[in-house]
MARMAR-763184 format. One line per 10 residues: number of its first residue (from 1); their letters; for each residue x, y, z of C-alpha. Coordinates in pm, whole numbers, plus 50000, padded with zeros to 5 digits. Example, Ala and Ser with C-alpha at 12.3 -4.5 7.8 and 13.67 -1.06 7.14 Angstrom:
BEGIN
1) as) 51230 49550 50780  51367 49894 50714;
! end
This chain:
BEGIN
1) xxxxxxxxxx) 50000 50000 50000  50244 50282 50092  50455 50199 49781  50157 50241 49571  50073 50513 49776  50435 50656 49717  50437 50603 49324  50108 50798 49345  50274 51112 49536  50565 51111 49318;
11) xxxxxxxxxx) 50372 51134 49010  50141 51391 49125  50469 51601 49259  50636 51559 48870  50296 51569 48672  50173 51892 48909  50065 52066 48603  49913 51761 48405  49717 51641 48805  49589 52025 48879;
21) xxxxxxxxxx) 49424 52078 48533  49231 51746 48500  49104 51820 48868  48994 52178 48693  48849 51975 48435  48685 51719 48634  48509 51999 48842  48411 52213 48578  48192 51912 48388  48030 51831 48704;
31) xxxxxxxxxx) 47953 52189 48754  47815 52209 48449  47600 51896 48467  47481 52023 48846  47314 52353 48674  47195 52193 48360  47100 51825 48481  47034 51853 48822  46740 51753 48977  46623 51844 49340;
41) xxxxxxxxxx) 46571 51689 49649  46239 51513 49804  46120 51498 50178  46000 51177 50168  46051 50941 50465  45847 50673 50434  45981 50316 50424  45830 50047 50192  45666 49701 50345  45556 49920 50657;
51) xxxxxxxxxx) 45129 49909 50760  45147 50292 50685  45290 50274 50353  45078 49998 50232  44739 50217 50326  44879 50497 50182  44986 50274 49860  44622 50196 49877  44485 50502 49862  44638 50599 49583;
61) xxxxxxxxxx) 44455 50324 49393  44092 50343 49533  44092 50731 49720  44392 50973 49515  44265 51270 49594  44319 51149 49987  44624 51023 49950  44777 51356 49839  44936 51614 50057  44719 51768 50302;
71) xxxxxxxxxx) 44824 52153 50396  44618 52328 50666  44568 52665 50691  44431 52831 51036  44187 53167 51015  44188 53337 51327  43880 53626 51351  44007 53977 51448  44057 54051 51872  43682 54130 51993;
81) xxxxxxxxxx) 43483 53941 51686  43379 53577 51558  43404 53417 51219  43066 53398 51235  43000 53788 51185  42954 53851 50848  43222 54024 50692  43462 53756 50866  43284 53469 50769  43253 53646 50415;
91) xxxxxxxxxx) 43621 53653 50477  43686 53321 50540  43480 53196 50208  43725 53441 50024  44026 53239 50152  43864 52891 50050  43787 53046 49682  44148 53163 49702  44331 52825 49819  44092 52681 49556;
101) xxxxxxxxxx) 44253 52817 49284  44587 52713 49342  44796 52485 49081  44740 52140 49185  44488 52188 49452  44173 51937 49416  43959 52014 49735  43943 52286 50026  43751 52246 50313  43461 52497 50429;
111) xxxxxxxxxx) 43495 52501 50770  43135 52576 50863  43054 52295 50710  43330 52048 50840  43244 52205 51189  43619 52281 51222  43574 52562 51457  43674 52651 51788  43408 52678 52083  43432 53051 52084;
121) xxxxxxxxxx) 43432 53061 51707  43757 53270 51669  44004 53006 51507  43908 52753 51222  44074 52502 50985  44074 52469 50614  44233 52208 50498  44399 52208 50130  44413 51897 49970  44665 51863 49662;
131) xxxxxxxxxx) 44668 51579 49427  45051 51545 49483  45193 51406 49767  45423 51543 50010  45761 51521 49873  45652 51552 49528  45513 51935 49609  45773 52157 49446  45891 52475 49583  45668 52679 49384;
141) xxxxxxxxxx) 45362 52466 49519  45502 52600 49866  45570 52961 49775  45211 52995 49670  45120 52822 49951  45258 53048 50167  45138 53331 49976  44768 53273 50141  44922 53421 50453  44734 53757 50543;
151) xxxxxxxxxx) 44732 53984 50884  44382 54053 51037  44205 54402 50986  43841 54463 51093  43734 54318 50767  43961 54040 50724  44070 53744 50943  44417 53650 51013  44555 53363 50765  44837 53143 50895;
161) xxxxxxxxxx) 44960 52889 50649  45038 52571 50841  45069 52201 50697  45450 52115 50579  45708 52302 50787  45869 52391 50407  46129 52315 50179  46495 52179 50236  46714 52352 50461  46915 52642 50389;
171) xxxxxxxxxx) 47237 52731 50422  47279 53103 50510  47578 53317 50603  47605 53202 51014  47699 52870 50904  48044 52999 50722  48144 53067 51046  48238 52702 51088  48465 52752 50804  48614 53034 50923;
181) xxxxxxxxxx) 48695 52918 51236  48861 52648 51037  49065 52881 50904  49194 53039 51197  49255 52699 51325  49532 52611 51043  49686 52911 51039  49785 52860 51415  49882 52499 51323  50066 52578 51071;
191) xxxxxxxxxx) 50189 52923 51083  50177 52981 50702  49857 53167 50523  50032 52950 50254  49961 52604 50417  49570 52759 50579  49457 52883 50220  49574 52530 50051  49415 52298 50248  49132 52505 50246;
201) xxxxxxxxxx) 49152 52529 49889  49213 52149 49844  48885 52065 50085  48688 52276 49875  48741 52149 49582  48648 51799 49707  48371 51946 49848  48240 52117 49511  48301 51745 49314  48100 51558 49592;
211) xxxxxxxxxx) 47811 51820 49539  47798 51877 49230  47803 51463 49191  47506 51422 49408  47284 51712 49245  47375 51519 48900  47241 51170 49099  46911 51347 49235  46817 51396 48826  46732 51007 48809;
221) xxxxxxxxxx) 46734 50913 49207  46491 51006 49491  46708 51240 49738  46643 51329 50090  46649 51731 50121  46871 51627 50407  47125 51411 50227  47310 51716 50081  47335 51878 50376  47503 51609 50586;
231) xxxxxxxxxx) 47765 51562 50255  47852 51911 50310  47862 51843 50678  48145 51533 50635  48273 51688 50309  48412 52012 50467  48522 51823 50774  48729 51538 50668  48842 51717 50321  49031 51971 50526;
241) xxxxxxxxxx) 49126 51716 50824  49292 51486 50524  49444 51728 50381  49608 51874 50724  49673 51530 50802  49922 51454 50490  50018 51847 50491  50161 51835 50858  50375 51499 50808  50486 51699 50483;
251) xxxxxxxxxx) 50585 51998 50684  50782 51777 50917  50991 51588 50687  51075 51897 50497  51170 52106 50803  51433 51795 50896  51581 51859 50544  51405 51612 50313  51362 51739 49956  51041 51818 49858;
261) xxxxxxxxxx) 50962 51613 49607  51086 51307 49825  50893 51452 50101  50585 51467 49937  50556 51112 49782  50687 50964 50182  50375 51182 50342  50128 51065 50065  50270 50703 50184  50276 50669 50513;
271) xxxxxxxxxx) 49997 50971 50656  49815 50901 50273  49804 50543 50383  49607 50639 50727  49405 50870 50520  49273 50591 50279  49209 50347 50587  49035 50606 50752  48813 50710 50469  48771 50373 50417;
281) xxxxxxxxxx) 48623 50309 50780  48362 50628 50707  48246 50538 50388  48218 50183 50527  47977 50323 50791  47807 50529 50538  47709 50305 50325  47623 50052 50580  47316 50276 50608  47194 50052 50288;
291) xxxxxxxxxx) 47147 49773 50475  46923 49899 50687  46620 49867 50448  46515 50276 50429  46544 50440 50099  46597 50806 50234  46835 50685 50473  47069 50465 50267  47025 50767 49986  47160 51015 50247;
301) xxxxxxxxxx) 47486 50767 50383  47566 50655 49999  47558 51041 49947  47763 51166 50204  47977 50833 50131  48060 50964 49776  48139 51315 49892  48392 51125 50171  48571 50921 49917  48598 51209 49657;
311) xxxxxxxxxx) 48784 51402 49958  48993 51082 49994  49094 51153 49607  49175 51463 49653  49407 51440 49986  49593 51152 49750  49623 51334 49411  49538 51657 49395  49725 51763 49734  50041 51588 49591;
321) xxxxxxxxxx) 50007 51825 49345  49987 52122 49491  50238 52088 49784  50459 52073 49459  50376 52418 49370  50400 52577 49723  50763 52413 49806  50894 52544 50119  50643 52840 50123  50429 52582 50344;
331) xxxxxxxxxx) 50640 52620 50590  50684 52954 50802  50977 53182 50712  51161 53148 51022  51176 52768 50954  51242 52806 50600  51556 52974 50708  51656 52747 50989  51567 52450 50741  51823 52629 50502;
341) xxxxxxxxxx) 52109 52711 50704  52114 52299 50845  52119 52201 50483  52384 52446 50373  52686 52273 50264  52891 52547 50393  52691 52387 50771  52738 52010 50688  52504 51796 50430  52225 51732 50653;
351) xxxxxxxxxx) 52007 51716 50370  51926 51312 50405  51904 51294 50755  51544 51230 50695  51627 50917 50516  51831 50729 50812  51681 50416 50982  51447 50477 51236  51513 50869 51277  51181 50975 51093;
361) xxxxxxxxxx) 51001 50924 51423  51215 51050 51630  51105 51409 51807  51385 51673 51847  51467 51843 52192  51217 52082 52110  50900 51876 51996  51029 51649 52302  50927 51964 52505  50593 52012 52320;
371) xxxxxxxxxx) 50213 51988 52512  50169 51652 52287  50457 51498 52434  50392 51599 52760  50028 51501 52730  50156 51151 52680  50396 51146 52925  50149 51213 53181  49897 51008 53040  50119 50744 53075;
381) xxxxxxxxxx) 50265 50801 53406  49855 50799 53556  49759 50549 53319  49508 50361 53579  49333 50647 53728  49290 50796 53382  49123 50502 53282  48902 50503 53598  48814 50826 53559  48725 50861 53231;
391) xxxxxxxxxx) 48552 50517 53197  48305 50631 53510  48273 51040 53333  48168 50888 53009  47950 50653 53185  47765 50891 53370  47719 51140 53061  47607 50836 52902  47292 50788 53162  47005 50998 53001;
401) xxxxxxxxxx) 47034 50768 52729  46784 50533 52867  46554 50764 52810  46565 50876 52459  46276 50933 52252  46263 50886 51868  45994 51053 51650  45968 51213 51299  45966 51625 51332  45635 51778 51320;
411) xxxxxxxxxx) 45526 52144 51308  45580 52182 51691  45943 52153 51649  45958 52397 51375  46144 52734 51488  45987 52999 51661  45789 53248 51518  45773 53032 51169  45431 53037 50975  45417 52648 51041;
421) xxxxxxxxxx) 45502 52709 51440  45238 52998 51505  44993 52757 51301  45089 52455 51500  45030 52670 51837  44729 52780 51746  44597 52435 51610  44653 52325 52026  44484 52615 52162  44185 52578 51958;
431) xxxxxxxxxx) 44166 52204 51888  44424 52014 52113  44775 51910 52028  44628 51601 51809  44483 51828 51577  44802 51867 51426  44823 51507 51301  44523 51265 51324  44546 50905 51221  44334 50758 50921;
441) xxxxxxxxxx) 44246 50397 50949  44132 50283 50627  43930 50007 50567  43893 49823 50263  43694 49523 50203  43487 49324 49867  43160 49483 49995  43023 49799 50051  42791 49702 50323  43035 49469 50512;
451) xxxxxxxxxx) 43311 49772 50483  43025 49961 50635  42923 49718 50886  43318 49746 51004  43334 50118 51038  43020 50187 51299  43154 49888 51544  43497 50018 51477  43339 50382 51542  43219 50277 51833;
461) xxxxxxxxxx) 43583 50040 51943  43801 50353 51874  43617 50634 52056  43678 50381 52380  44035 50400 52336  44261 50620 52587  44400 50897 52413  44139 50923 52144  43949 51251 52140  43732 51273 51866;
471) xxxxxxxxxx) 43645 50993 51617  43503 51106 51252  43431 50966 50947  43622 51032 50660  43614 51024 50272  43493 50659 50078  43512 50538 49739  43294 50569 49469  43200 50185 49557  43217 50245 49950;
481) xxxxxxxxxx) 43470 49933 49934  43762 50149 50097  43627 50390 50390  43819 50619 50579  43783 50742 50977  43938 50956 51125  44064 50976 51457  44194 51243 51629  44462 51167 51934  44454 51406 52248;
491) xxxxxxxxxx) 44837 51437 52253  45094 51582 51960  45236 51400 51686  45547 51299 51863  45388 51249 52157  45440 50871 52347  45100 50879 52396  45009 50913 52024  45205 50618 51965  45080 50429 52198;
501) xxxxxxxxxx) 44690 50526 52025  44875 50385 51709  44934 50039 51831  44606 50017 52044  44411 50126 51712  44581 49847 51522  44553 49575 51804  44146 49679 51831  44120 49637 51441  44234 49280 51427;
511) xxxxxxxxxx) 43916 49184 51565  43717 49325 51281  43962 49209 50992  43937 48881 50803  44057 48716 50479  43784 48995 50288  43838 49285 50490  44192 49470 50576  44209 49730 50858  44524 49948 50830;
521) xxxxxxxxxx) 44676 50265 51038  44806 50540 50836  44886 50892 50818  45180 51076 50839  45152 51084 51234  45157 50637 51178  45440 50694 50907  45682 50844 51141  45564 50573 51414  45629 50329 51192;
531) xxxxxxxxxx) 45959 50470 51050  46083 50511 51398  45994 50159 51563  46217 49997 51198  46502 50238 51234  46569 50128 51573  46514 49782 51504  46759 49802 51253  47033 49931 51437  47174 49573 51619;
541) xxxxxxxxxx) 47235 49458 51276  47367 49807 51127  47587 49834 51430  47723 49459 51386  47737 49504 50995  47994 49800 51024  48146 49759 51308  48274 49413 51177  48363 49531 50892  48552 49821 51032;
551) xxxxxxxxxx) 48747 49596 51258  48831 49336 51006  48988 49674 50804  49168 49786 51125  49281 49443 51160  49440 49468 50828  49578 49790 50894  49715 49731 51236  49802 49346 51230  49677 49264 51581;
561) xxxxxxxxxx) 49364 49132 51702  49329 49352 52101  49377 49727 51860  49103 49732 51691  48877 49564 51985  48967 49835 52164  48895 50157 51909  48556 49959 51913  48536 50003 52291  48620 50330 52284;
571) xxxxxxxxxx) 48387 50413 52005  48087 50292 52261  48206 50518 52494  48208 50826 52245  47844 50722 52143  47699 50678 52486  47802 51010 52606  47739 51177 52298  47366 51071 52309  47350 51070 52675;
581) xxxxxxxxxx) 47443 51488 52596  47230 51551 52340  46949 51408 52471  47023 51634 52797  46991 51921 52582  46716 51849 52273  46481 51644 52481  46538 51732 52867  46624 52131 52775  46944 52136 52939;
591) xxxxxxxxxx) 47061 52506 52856  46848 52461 52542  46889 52830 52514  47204 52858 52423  47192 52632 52099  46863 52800 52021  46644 52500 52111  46295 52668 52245  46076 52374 52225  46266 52042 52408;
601) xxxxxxxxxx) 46127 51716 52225  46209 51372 52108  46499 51354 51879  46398 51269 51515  46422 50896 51432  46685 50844 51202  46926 51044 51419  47124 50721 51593  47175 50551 51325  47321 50881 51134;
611) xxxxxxxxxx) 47482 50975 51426  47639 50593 51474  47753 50576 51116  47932 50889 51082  48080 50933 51466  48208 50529 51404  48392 50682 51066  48541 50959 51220  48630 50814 51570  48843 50545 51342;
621) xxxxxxxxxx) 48976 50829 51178  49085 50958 51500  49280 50592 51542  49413 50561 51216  49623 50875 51257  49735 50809 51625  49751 50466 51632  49939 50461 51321  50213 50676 51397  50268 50452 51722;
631) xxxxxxxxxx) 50298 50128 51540  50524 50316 51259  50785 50390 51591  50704 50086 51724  50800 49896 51367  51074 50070 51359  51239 49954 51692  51074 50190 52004  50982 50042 52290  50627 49970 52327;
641) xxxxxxxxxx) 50603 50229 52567  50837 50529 52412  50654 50433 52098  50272 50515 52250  50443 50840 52387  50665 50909 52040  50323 50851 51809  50092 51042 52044  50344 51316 52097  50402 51355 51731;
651) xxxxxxxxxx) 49983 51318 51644  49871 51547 51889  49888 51836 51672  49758 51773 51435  49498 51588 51594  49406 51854 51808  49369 52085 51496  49148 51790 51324  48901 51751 51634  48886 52159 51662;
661) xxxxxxxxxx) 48780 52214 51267  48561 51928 51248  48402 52043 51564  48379 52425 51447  48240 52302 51096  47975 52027 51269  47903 52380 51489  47822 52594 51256  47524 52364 51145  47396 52403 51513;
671) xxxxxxxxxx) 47317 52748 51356  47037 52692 51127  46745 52710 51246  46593 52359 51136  46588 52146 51391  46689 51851 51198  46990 51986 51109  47058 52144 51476  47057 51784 51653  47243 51621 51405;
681) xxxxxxxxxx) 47549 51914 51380  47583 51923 51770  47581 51558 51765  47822 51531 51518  48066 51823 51692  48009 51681 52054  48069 51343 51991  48423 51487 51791  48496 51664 52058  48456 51359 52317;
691) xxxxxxxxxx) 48621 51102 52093  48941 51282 51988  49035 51454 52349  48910 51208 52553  48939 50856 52387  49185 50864 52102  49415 51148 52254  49368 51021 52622  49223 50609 52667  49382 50470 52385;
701) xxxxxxxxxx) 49751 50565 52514  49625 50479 52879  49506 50144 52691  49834 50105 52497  50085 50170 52767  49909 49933 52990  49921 49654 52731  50231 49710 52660  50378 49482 52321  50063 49244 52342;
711) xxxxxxxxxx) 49877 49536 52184  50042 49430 51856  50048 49061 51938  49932 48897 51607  49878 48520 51594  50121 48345 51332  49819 48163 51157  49626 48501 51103  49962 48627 51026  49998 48415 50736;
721) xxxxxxxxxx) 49649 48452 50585  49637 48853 50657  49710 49111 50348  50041 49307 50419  49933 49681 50361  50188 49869 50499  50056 50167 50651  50351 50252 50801  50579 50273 50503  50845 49994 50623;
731) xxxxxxxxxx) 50935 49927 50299  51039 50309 50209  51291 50261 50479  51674 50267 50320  51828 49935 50270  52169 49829 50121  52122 49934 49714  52118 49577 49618  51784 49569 49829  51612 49883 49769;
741) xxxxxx) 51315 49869 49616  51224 49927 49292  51030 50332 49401  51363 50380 49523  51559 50392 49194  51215 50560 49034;
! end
């Protein structure tokens, strides 16, 4: 591996020119295809063999017009007057001739004929039914949607548009400040504006491929409006930690007098090799979403997957490349001289030190002195209370956990002062909080007056049930062989008690089913019930899926068995006090107001098993790059113990630097306003922050130290049957000419 991997670096170094324009090429064809072929993103979330899906599938044969989207809209009368007055209620008719005329609209509700009023006849629903579904209303359906929003005067009631809580996130000028912090971050690394602005450049341009590539997929493939978003979430992260990652070793080798173009192709080796495990590892857990069996959620993992792996690319080729057209500007001026004056001849040739056995690990007096070194030293020295310590603080973080609560986001979550909020709000005051998502339980059978027959009993079954507020019929088929009711919960959408009604409702209907007549739940209240209960079903076998596969790749990597076993420890640490913290804050409202969280609710259902795949990718990042470097000294003849202190001493930089700009860009996502995207990018930047300071850059030394040279134990059999990768770049080391290898003599 890192002779391939050196061949590649060399090449890129000597072909700079050849490299840099393809990748110009490359991006300017997929930019092109983006904003002529692209097609946009859906909200869909349903999942297909579920009880909800199949009514709704239903539906669309024998009831379309009710299995399209339905948008409310709430009229509230002016302060001191009803709807029924006259000019309000002449008022209200105007906004039901109004939302009648919009594109795609095939029924609106009058609501004194519904009888969806309020006792003191001040607020009432019309409901908008479009022929579309959900995810297939386009942005202009929204936008005129909207549009029926309208202040109250003395001769008008007040319009709130409710329904969807609209359109795909955006991303808006708070969340550069991730980026910039970024930036800030490798200029203090580094030093050099030259070595900031060309990772930063090099990330980018990963990050514009990835994009670009996924707005080309969503022209012939369903897309989750969410999917882009988390690829720009991993793409900016691990694109510019890559890139540091193979910059820094660069920057080392070249400050102890390696020439360049040497220098280059040994970092795309050796750090390039830990950068292709570890983006191995994270598209690994990405696209282990697949398997899960949800089509929005594998879209969104093999999406953020491909935007990973193009960064991957880039770190390996087009980095290569540019380093060659920097030179020594990536290093600071003061080095550059000190770099020069060891290398003059006039000083001594020092100019292959670099290349002796065993001294490319080896720290000087004055990294010996440096806070990484020291770190390790003392994590070392305290090894077994460290490990107590942090073992029993991740534990406890890890307790509020247990009581985690999964549901699809509804209106109530929607931010403050939002059209779809206010209308949500005043949906509760008026009607209760299950107005804002009642169930449908649709009943189809061979004849009309057996279907019939089923609804009164069931009528009579369902208004019995706790939880159940108002039962109503709903609309039939032509034939009356599919009938609809309606029932109406007395909690939210999200509530536990609504889900709870959902089960009870299907457990009551089994009694009136038989091999003529089907009973089924649906709704988008029973979608996200339903999407919820299989998502966390699914995550034993997503968990065992990728994390074997992961360790079986560390395995590889590492050649010992008790090194990867332990990153997967570690990794259950990170996740059980990540959750156990952002459940503390999202769903128990610990200092809620200070990430701009003003409701406190369940955390939306596909966020563990996001969450899980991407923290798993990057926590093995995390261990790729440490670990590495230790078995790299300890290859090359340390002690087991100078070597954990020589590879964590020497990583802590730049790991540090890593943790703090994938942390600042996962942070700057906590900014938007969508709640979605807010529990997902603290998440993702707490669960960073955990795993890099206090597993990889604190346990796994403790870990290492205490195990001493059984950490890289391997058993001869496995040994022999094992593919030799080389991720440390043994075979780059300098050997009598009659045994150097072929790249060598390149």
């Amino acid at each position: 591996m890192a002779t391939l991997l050196y061949r590649l670096g060399r090449f890129s170094f000597r072909r700079r020119k050849l490299v840099v324009s393809l990748w110009m090429l490359l991006l300017a064809l997929l930019t092109t295809g983006a904003l002529t072929l692209g097609g946009s993103t859906v909200d869909a979330f349903s999942i297909p063999g579920t009880e909800s899906q199949r009514a709704l599938d239903d539906l669309k044969k024998d009831l379309p017009g009710a299995a399209g989207a339905s948008l409310t809209l709430v009229v509230r009368a002016p302060l001191g007057q009803t709807l029924d007055e006259g000019v309000q209620r002449s008022g209200v008719a105007a906004v039901v001739k109004r939302a009648s005329a919009l594109p795609g609209v095939i029924a609106v509700s009058d609501p004194f004929r519904t009888g969806q009023l309020d006792r003191s006849r001040t607020i009432a629903l019309v409901a908008v039914q479009y022929a579309a579904e959900q995810d297939e209303l386009t942005s202009t359906d929204r936008e005129a949607f909207d549009a029926l929003a309208q202040s109250s005067t003395e001769q008008r009631p007040e319009v709130v548009p409710g329904g969807v809580a609209g359109g795909p996130p955006e991303i808006g000028v708070t969340e550069v400040a991730g980026v910039l912090v970024a930036a800030v971050v490798l200029v203090v690394t580094f030093g050099s504006l030259v070595a900031a602005g060309m990772t930063l450049l090099t990330a980018l341009a990963g990050v514009i491929a990835g994009m670009c590539g996924l707005l080309l997929v969503t022209a012939v493939v369903d897309v989750s409006s969410t999917a882009p978003i988390l690829a720009l979430m991993l793409g900016l992260a691990v694109g510019i930690d890559y890139a540091l990652f193979i910059s820094s070793r660069h920057r080392t080798q070249l400050s102890a007098g390696l020439p360049a173009e040497e220098s280059v192709a040994r970092a795309t080796a050796t750090a390039g090799s830990a950068v292709l495990f570890a983006g191995a590892t994270v598209v690994i857990a990405l696209a282990g979403l697949s398997i899960v069996g949800v089509p929005f959620l594998a879209a969104m993992g093999l999406a953020a997957a491909g935007t990973v792996l193009t960064a991957v690319l880039v770190a390996l080729t087009l980095l290569p490349a540019v380093l060659a057209f920097t030179g020594d500007r990536i290093l600071p001026r003061s080095q550059r001289r000190r770099t020069k004056a060891a290398t003059d001849p006039a000083r001594g040739d020092h100019e292959g030190q670099g290349d002796r056995p065993g001294q490319a690990g080896h720290a000087g007096d004055g990294e010996e002195r440096a806070f990484g070194f020291r770190w390790a030293r003392w994590v070392v020295r305290f090894r077994i209370p460290v490990l107590l310590v942090l073992v029993l603080g991740l534990g406890a973080l890890s307790l509020p956990t247990r009581d985690m609560r999964l549901a699809l986001p509804d209106n109530g979550t929607a931010p403050a002062d939002s059209p779809q909020r206010d209308a949500y709000d005043l949906t509760t005051s008026a009607f209760g909080a299950g107005a804002n998502g009642p169930l449908l339980v649709v009943i189809r059978g061979a004849r009309a007056d057996t279907v019939t027959t089923v609804r009164g009993r069931l009528t009579v079954t369902l208004r019995n049930l706790p939880h159940v507020a108002a039962v109503g019929a709903g609309p039939a088929s032509r034939s009356r062989t599919t009938q609809v009711l309606v029932v109406t919960p007395t909690s939210g959408p999200s509530s536990v008690e609504t889900a709870r009604l959902v089960h009870d409702i299907r457990d009551s209907a089994t009694a009136y089913a038989d091999s003529d007549t089907t009973i089924a739940v649906t709704g988008a209240t029973a979608v996200g019930v339903d999407v919820s209960q299989k998502l966390t079903a699914a995550l034993p076998e997503y968990l065992a899926v990728v994390i074997g596969l992961s360790f079986l790749l560390l395995l590889v990597a590492f050649r010992s068995v008790l090194v990867p076993l332990k990153a997967t420890l570690g990794f259950l640490l990170t996740m059980g006090a990540t959750f156990g913290v952002t459940v503390g804050v999202f769903q128990h409202g610990w200092a809620s107001e200070l990430f701009g969280v003003d409701r406190p609710g369940p955390l939306v259902s596909f966020l563990p098993i996001i969450m899980m795949g991407v923290l798993f990718g990057l926590a093995m990042d995390y261990e790729v790059f440490i670990v590495s470097r230790v078995r790299e000294e300890f290859v090359h003849g340390e002690h087991a113990t100078a070597a954990t202190v020589a590879g964590v001493g020497h990583g802590a930089r730049v790991v540090t630097a890593a943790a703090l700009i994938m942390a600042a860009v996962f942070g700057g996502f906590v900014l938007i306003e969508d709640p979605t995207i807010k529990t997902i990018g603290f998440g993702l930047a707490v669960g960073v922050l955990i795993d890099a300071f206090l597993v990889r850059m604190t346990l796994v030394p403790a870990v290492l130290t205490l195990l001493g040279r059984r950490a890289w134990a391997f058993p001869r059999w496995l040994d022999r049957i094992t593919p030799k990768v080389d991720i440390e770049g043994e075979n780059l080391r300098p050997r009598p000419e009659s045994e150097a290898p072929e790249l060598v003599r390149v």
